[in-house]
C-alpha positions as CSV (number, residue, x, y, z in Angstrom):
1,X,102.9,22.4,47.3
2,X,100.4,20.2,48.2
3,X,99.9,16.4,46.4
4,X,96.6,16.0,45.0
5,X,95.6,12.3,45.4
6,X,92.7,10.6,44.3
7,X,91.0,10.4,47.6
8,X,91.3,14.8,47.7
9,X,89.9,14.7,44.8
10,X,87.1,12.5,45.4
11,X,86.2,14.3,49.2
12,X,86.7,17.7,47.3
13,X,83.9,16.7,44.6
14,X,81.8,15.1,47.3
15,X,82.3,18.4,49.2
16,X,81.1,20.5,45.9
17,X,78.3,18.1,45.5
18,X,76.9,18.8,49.0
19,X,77.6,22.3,48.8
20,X,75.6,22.8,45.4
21,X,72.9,20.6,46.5
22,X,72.5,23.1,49.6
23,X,72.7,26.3,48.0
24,X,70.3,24.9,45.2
25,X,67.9,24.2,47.6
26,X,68.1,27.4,49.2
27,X,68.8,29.5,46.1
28,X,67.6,27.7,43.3
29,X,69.0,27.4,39.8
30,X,69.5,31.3,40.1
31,X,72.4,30.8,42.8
32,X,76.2,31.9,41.6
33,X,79.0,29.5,40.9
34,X,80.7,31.9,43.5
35,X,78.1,30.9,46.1
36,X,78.7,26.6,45.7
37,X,82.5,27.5,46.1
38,X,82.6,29.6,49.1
39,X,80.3,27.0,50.9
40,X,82.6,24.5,49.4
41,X,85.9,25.8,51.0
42,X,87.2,26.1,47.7
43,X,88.6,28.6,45.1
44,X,85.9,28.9,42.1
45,X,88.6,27.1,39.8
46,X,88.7,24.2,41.5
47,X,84.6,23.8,41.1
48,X,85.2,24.0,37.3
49,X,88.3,21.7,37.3
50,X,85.6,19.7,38.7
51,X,82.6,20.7,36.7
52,X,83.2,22.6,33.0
53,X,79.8,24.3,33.3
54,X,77.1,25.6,36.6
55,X,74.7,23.3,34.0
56,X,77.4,20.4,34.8
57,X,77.1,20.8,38.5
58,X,73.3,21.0,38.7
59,X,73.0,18.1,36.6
60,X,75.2,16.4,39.3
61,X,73.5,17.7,42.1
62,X,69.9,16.4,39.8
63,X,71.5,12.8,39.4
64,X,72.4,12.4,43.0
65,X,69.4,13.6,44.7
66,X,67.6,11.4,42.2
67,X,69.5,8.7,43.0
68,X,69.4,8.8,47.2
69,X,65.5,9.4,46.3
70,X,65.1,6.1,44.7
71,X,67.5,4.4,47.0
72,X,65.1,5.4,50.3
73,X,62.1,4.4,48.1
74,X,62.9,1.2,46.8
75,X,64.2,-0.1,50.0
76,X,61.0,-0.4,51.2
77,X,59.0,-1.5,48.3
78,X,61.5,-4.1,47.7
79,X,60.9,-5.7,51.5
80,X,57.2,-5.3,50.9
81,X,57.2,-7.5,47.3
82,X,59.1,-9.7,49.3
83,X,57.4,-10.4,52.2
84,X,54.5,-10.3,49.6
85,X,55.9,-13.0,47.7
86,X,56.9,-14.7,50.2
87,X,53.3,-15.4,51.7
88,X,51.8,-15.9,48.2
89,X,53.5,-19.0,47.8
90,X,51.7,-22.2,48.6
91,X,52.7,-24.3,51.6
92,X,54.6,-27.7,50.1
93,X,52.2,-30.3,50.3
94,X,52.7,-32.6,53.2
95,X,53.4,-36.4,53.7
């Protein structure tokens, strides 16, 4: 019987996420629970050990995407307000 440590759990959620966010994509909101697990490599228990609900999951999936979106976007915008700023200052007056 096989020890289930922290890190298997965390690469086994990781690997749900992915999975779900693939199959959502392809499928949409209309794809099975059965679907995110077989792409998974896991038994459909083990998706809801992980997630009570398909609702739980696609909220997941939602709050991930969301956040790698405004990751890659704010990256970016953050540089440009800073090179931005960065010329908007006035030179220091010289001696």
């Amino acid at each position: 019987m096989a020890i289930l440590t922290d890190q298997n759990h965390s690469d086994c959620r990781s690997r749900l996420i992915q999975a779900a966010t693939e199959v959502f994509i392809e499928e949409g909101y209309r794809a099975s629970i059965e679907q995110v697990a077989v792409r998974a490599n896991v038994a459909r228990q083990t998706l809801y050990n992980h997630f009570p609900s398909k609702a739980d999951l696609f909220a997941e999936v939602i709050k991930q995407v969301t956040a790698a979106l405004w990751l890659r976007w704010m990256a970016p915008l953050r540089a440009c307000v800073s090179a931005c700023s960065a010329s908007a200052l006035p030179s220091a007056p010289r001696r």
